[in-house]
C-alpha positions in Angstrom: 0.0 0.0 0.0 1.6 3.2 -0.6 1.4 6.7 1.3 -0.6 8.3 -0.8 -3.0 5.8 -0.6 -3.1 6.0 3.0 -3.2 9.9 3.8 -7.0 10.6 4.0 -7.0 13.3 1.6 -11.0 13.9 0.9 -10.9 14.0 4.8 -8.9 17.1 5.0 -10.1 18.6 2.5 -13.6 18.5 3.8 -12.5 19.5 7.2 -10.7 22.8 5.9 -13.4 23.1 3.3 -15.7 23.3 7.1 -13.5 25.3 8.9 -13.4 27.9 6.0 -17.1 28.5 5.6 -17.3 31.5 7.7 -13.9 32.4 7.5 -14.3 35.1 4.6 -17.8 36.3 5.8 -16.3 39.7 7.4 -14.0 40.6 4.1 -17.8 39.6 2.2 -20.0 42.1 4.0 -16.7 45.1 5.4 -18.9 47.7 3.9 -21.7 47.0 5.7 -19.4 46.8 9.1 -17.7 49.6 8.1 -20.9 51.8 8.4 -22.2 50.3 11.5 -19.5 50.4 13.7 -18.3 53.8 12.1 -14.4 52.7 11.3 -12.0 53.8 8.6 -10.5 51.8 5.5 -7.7 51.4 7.5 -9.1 50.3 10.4 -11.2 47.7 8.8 -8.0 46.1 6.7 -6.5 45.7 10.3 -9.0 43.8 11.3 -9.2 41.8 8.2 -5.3 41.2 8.2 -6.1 40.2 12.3 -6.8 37.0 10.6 -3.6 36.1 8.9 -1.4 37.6 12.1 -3.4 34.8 14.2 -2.9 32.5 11.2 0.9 33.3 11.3 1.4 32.9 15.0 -0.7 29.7 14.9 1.9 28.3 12.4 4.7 29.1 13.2 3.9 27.0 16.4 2.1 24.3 14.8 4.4 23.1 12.0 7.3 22.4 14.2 5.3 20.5 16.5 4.3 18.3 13.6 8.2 17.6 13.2 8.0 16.3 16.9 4.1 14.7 17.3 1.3 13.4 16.1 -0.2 15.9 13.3 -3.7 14.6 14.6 -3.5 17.1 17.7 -2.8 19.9 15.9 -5.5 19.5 13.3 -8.4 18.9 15.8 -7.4 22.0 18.1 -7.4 24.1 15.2 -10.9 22.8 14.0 -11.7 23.5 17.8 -10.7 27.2 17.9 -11.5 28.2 15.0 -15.4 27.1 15.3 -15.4 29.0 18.6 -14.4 31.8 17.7 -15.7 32.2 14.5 -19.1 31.7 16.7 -18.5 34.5 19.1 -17.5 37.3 16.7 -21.0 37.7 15.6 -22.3 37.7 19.4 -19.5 39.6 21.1 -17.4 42.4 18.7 -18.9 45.8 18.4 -16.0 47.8 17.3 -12.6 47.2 15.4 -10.4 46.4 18.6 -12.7 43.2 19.7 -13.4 42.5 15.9 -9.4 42.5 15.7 -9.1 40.0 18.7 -11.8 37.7 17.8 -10.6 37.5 14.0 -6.8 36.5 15.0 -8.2 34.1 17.2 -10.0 32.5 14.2 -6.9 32.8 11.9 -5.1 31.0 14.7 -8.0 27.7 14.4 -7.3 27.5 10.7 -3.5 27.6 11.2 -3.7 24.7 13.0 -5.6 23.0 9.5 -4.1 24.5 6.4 -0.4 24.5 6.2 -0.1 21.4 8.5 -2.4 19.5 6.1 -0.1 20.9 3.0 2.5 19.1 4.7 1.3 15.9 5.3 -0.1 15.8 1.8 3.1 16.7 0.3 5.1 13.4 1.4 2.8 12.0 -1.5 5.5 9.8 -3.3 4.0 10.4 -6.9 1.8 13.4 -8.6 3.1 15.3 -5.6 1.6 18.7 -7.1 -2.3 17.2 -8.5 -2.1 16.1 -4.6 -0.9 19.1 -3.1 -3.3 21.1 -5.7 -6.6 19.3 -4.9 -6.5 19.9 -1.2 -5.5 23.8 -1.9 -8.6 23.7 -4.1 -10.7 22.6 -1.9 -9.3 25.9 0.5 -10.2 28.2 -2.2 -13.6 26.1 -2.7 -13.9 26.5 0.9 -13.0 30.5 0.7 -15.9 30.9 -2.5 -18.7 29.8 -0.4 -17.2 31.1 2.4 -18.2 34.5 0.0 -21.0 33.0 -1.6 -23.7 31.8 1.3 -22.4 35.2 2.7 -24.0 37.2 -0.2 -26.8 34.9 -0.8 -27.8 35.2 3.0 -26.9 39.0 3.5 -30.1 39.7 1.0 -32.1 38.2 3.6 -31.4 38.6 6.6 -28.2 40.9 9.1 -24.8 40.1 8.4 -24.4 39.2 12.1 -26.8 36.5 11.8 -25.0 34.8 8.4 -22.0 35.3 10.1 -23.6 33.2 13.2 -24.8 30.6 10.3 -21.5 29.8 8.8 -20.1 30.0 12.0 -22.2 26.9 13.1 -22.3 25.0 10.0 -18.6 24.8 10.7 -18.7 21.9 14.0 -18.8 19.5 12.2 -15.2 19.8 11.1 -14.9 19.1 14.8 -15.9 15.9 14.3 -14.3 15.0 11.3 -11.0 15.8 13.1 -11.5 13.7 15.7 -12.4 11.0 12.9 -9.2 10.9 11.5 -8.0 9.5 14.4 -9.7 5.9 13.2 -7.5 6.3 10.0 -3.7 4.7 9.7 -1.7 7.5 11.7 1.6 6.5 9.9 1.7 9.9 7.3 0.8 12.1 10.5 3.8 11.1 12.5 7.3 13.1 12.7 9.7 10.9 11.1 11.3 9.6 14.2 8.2 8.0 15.7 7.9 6.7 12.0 10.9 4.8 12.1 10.6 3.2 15.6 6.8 1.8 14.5 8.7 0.3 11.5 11.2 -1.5 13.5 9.1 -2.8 15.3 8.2 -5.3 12.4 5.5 -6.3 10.0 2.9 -5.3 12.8 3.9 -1.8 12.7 4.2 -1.4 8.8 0.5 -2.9 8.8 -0.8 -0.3 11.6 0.6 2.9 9.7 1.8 1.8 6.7 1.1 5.4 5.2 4.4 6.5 4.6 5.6 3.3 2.5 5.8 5.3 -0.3 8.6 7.0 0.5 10.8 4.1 0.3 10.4 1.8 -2.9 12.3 -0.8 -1.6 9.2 -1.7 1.0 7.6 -4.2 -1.3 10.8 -5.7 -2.5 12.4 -5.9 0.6 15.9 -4.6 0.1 17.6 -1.9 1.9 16.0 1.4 2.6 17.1 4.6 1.1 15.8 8.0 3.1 14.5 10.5 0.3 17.0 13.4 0.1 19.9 10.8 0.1 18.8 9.5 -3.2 19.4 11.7 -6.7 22.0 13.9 -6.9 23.7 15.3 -3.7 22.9 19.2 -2.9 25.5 21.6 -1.2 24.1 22.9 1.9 24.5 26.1 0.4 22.7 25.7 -2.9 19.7 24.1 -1.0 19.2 27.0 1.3 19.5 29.2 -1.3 17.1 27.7 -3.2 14.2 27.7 -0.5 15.0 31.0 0.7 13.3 31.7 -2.8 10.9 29.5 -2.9 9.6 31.3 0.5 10.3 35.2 -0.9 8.5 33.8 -3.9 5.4 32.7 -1.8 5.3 35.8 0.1 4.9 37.9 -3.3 2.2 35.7 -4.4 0.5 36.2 -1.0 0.8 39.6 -0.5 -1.2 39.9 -4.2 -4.1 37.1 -3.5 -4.9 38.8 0.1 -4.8 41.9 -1.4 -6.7 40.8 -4.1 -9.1 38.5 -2.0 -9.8 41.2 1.2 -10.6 44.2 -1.3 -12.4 42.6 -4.4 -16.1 42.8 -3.1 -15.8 46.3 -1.8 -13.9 47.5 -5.3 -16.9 45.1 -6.9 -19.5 47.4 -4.5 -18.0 50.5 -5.8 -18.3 49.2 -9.3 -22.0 48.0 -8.9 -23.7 50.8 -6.9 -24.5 53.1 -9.4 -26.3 50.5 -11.5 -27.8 47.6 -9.3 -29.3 48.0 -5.9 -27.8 45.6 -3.5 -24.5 46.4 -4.3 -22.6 44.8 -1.3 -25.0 41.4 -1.7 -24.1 41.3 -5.3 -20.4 42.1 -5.2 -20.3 39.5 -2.4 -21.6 36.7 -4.5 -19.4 37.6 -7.7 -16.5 37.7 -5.5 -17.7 33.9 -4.2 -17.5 32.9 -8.3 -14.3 34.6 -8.8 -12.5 32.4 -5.7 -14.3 29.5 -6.9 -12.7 29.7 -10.2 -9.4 29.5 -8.1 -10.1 25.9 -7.5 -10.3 23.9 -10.6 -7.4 26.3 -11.7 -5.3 25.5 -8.9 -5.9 21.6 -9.1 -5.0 22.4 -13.1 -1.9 23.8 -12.0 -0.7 21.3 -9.7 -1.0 18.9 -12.6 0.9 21.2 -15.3 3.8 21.7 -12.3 3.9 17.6 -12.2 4.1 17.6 -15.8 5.9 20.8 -17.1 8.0 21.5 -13.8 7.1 23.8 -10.8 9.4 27.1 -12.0 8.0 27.2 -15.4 4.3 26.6 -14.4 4.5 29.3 -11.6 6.5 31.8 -14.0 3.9 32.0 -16.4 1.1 32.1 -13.9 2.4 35.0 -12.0 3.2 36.7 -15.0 -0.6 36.6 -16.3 -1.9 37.2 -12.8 0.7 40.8 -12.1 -0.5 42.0 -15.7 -4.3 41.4 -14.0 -3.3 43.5 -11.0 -2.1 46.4 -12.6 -4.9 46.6 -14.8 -7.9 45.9 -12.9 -8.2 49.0 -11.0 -8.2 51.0 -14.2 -11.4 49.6 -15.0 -13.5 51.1 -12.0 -15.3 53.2 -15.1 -14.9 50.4 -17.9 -17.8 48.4 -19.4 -18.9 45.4 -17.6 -18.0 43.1 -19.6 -14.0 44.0 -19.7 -13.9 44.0 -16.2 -15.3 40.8 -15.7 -13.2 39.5 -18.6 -10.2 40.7 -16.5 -11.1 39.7 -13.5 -12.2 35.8 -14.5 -8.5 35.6 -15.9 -7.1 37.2 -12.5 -9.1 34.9 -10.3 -7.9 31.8 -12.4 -4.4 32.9 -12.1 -4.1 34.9 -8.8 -3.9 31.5 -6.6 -3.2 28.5 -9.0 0.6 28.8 -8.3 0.1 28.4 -4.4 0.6 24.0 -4.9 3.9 24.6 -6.5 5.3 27.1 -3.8 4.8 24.2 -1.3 5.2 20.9 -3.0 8.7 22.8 -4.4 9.8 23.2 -1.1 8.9 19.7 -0.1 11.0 18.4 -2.8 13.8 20.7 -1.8 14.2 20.9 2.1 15.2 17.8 4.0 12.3 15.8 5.2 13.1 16.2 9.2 13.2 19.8 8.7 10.6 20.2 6.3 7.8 21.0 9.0 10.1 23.9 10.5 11.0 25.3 6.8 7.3 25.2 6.0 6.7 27.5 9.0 8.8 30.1 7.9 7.0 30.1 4.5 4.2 30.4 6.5 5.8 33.5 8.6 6.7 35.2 5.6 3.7 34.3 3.4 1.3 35.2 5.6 3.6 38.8 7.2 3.1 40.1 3.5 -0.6 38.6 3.5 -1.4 40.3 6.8 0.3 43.3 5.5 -1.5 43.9 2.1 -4.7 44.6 3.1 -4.3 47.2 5.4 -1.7 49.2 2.9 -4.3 48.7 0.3 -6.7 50.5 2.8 -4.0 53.3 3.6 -3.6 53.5 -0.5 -7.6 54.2 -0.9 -7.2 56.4 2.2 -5.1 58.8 0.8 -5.8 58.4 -2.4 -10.3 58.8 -1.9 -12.1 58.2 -4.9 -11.8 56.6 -8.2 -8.0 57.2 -8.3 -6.9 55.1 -5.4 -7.8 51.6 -6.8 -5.5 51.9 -9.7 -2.4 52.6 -7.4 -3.9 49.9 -4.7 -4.1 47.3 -7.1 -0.9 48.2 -8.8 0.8 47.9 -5.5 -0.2 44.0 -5.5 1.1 43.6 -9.2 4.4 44.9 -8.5 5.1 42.3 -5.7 3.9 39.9 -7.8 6.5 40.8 -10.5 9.2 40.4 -8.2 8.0 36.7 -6.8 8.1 35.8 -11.0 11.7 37.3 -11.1 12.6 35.0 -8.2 11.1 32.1 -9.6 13.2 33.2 -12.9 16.3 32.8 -11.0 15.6 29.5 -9.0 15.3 28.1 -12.5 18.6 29.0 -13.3 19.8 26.6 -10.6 21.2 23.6 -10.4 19.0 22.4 -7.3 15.9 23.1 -9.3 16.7 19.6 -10.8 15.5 18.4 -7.6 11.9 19.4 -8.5 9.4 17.6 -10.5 11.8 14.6 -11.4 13.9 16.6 -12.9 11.3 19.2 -14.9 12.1 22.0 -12.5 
């Protein structure tokens, strides 16, 4: 049996798919907050970015721990917090310093879910990126109708009572957490308590046989080979090198989806309310099919990465997806039909390069460091995600009116540009052999 088949990926998936629903309901309905509660631009991308600071500290804590336990406990607090919390924001924050609090108590839940899941998924021994790139998808599947129930319920009914909704369809991830626990535990272990279970015999390769993969010799019997001591041998220096761009690179593409993702529905409200009535509802729900699109594309792009390399497929990518960003706020007066053009090939492009970013790393970094190099990818990913919203606020703030979504957006394309130009020169390389079997 090999890993792959034993790491319960449709199980993941649905739990972070759960733990997600409510997650993007306060970026879905800001402009409605933002009038209630009476706060500015900036304010309100604080508390937005609240979410990836608690994500951030969560996972900087949690990834290392799953170099050193059971993954297991980690996923099932996270599904823990994060339904909590998500639960209380609607009953208990009134203004932006509790809606801060509350939000980076929920970013914490889900950093106890995402990145360790990317992980574990990763040690996949074939079609690393199509496995890495379906569980992503099913984030950004979870992130649409996170977007989507939030518009369709908004037209109905308070946003503090959707909120409460998604916040409660979300227990059942709970569950499914403590489910996994009936699975073979063998992928969620740190690689030491791996290789005590499998000298203990035949017993202990039947009990958590989910990490087989990793060494083809398991079936045949011969000797054992760890992963990075087979292919060619990579100076220390040319390996760290080689991540430390990887990780810059992830933080650019970061920076531009949260931009992108926490300030598309109230750019969207700006664009509808002079010509439909509920503006926020619809902007809300086109945002939802703009994410969703990020899912089959991202899947689609883990599968081009397996078959075309992982610095080629993410080059082009970023490249379409910058050109998006620097053109999209130009559009504000445009006819409806370019900007939706533009922004169906932004929302294909802006996230389908996140599987290569992570399976690349897996491929590169040694495997008992792996969950510690994740986390900083994690730190700086999600420093630049946490940061972007809130300069994109400041942008519109001193920039009020039409003319400050041009320069916002054009702030996320330009970071963009330089994650591509990193990506340009980790192809140049020698390490990058070590990627895709050789594709790069």
């Amino acid at each position: 049996m090999t890993q792959r088949a034993h790491i319960p990926v449709a199980t993941m998936s649905l739990i972070q798919l759960l733990v997600l629903l409510p997650a993007y309901c306060l970026p879905a309905v800001l402009p409605l907050v933002e009038r209630e509660w009476g706060i500015s631009h900036s304010n309100a991308g604080l508390m937005v970015a609240a979410f990836q600071a608690g994500y951030i500290a969560a996972a900087l804590v949690a990834l290392p721990l799953t170099d050193r336990l059971d993954a297991r406990y980690v996923m099932a607090g996270g599904a823990v917090l994060s339904a909590i919390t998500h639960t209380l924001f609607p009953l208990l924050a009134g203004d932006a310093l509790s809606g801060t609090f509350l939000r980076a108590l929920a970013g914490a839940g889900l950093g106890g879910i995402y990145m360790p899941g990317v992980k574990i998924i990763s040690l996949a021994p074939q079609s690393r990126g199509r496995a890495v790139g379906f569980y992503v998808s099913s984030y950004l599947l979870g992130t649409s109708l996170s977007f989507a129930f939030t518009g369709a319920l908004t037209a109905f009914m308070p946003w503090k009572e959707t909120y409460l909704a998604l916040a409660g369809a979300s227990f059942p991830a709970v569950i499914l957490s403590l489910w996994l626990w009936r699975r073979p535990g063998g992928a969620f272990l740190p690689r030491d308590r791996w290789q005590e279970i499998r000298a203990a015999g035949p017993a202990g390769n039947q009990q958590t046989g989910s990490e087989q993969g990793n060494d083809p010799a398991d079936r045949s019997g011969a000797k054992t080979v760890p992963v990075e001591a087979r292919g060619p041998v990579i100076p220390a220096a040319q390996r760290n090198l080689a991540m430390a761009l990887i990780i810059l690179a992830y933080a650019a593409h970061m920076w531009e989806m949260y931009g992108l993702r926490s300030w598309l529905t109230p750019f969207l409200t700006a664009v509808f309310q002079e010509r439909y009535a509920p503006a926020t509802s619809l902007a809300a729900t086109c945002t939802a099919l703009a994410v969703m699109l990020g899912s089959p594309a991202t899947l689609a792009a883990g599968w081009l990465s397996d078959r075309y390399g992982r610095t080629a497929t993410s080059i082009v990518i970023m490249l379409i997806s910058a050109t998006c960003s620097l053109t999209i706020g130009w559009l504000l007066g445009a006819p409806l039909w370019l900007l939706l053009l533009v922004g169906v090939v932004h929302s294909l492009t802006v996230t389908a390069e996140s599987p290569m970013f992570s399976t690349g790393l897996a491929e590169i970094a040694p495997r008992e460091k792996l969950g510690r190099m994740m986390a900083w990818q994690t730190f700086a990913g999600y420093a630049l995600a946490t940061a972007a919203p809130p300069f994109f606020g400041l942008v519109l703030d001193l920039h009020p009116g039409p003319a400050g979504w041009p320069l916002a957006f054009s702030s996320l394309g330009l970071v963009a540009l330089l994650g591509m130009g990193l990506m340009i020169y980790l192809r140049r390389l020698p390490v990058s052999r070590v990627m895709a079997g050789g594709l790069r």
